[in-house]
C-alpha positions in Angstrom: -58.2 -12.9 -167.5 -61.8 -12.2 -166.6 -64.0 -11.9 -169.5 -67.0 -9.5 -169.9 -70.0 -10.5 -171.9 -71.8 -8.2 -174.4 -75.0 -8.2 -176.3 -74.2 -6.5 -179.8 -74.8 -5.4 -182.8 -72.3 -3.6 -184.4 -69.0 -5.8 -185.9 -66.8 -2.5 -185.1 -68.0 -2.9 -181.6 -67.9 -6.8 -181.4 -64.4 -6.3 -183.4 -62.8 -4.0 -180.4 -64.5 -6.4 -177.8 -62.8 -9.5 -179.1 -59.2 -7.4 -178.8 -59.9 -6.9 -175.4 -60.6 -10.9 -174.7 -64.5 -10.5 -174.2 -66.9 -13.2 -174.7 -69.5 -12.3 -177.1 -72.7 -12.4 -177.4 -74.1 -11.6 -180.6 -78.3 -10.8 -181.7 -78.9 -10.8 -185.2 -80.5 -7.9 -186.6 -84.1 -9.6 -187.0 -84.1 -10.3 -182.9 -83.2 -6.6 -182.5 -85.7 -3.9 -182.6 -85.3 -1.4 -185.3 -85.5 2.4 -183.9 -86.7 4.3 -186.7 -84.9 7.8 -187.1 -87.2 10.7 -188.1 -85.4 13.0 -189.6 -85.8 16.7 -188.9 -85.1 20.2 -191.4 -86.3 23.4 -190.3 -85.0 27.3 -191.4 -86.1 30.4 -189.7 -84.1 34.0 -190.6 -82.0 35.8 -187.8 -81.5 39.3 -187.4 -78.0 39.8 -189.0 -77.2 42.3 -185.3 -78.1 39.5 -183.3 -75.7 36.4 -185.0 -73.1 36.8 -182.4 -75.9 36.8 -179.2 -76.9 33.7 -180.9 -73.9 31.8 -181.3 -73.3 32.7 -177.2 -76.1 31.0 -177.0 -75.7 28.5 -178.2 -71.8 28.2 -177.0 -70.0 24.7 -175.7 -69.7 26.5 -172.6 -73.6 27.2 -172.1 -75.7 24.0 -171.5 -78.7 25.5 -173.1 -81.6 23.1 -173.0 -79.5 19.9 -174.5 -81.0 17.9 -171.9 -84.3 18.5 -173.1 -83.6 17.7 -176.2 -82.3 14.3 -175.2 -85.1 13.8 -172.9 -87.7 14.3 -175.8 -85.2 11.9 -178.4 -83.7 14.8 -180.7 -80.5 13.5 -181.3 -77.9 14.7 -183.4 -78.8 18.1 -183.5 -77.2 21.2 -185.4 -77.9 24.4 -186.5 -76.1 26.1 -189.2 -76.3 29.2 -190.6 -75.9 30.5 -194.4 -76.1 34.4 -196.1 -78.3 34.2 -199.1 -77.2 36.3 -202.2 -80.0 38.8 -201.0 -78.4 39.9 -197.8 -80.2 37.7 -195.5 -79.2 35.4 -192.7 -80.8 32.1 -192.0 -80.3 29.6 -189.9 -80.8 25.9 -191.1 -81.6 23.3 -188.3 -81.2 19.1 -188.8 -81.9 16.5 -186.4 -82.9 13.5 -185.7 -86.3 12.5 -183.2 -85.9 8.8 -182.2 -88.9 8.3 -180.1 -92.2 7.1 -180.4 -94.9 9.9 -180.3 -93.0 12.7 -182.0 -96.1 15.1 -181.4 -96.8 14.2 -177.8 -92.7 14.7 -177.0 -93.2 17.7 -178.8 -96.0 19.1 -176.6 -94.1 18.0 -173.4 -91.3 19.8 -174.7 -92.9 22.8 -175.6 -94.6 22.5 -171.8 -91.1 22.5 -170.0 -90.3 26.1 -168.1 -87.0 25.6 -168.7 -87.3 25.6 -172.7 -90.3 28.0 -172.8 -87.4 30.5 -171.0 -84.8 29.2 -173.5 -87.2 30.1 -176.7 -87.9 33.7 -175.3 -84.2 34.1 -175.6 -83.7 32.7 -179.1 -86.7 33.9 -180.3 -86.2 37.8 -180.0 -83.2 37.1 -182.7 -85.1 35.6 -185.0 -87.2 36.2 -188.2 -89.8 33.5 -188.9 -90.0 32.8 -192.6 -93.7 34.5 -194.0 -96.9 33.0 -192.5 -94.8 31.0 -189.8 -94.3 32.2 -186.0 -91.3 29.9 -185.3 -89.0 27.2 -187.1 -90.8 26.1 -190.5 -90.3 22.5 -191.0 -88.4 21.8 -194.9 -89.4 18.1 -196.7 -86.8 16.1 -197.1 -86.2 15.4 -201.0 -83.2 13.0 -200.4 -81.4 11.2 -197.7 -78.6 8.4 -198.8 -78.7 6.1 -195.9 
């Protein structure tokens, strides 16, 4: 049997390699670069006639501007969405920027035709909290690694 060689980290991974007869190769963690995960919150309000348009946008079936957001290292990315006792919808955004220069990937993103097209579509359905014009950004007050 041949056997493949692999530079890893993870044991799961190293664990499922050895079951498949693969020669390992393995970098301790202080060789490895650590990629720090910024983590992102953000809330805007949406016009309670407008949830379903949104939710077709944002659909399995419509590829959206995912690419971009991989592109410009926004990972794990959700959007959820929550009545409040008063009657209003919001929706309530998380993920997570793994690059380097989150504002300059933020500015290239923001310059891309394709999502400047994508946010006059979104946009229209939305209700930006008081004294914001978009997304406002929430602080984190806990995160349990």
């Amino acid at each position: 049997m041949a056997h493949s060689k692999f530079f890893i980290r993870s044991t799961k991974v190293a664990l499922a390699a050895l079951i498949l007869g693969a020669t390992l190769l393995v970098i301790p963690d202080s060789l490895c670069a650590q990629q720090k995960v910024q983590r992102i919150g953000m809330v805007i309000g949406i016009k309670p006639d407008r949830i379903s348009a949104y939710k077709a946008l944002h659909a399995e079936s419509n590829p959206g501007v995912r690419d971009l957001l991989n592109k410009y290292h926004m990972h794990n990315f959700s959007i959820f969405i929550h009545q409040l006792d008063n009657g209003q919808f919001y929706l309530f955004g998380y993920y997570e920027y793994t690059g380097h220069d989150y504002v300059a990937d933020m500015q290239k993103l923001a310059d891309e035709p394709r999502n400047k097209e994508w946010l006059s579509k979104t946009s229209i359905l939305q209700i930006p909290l008081p004294g914001e014009t978009s997304w406002a950004n929430m602080e984190e007050v806990y995160h349990n690694p």
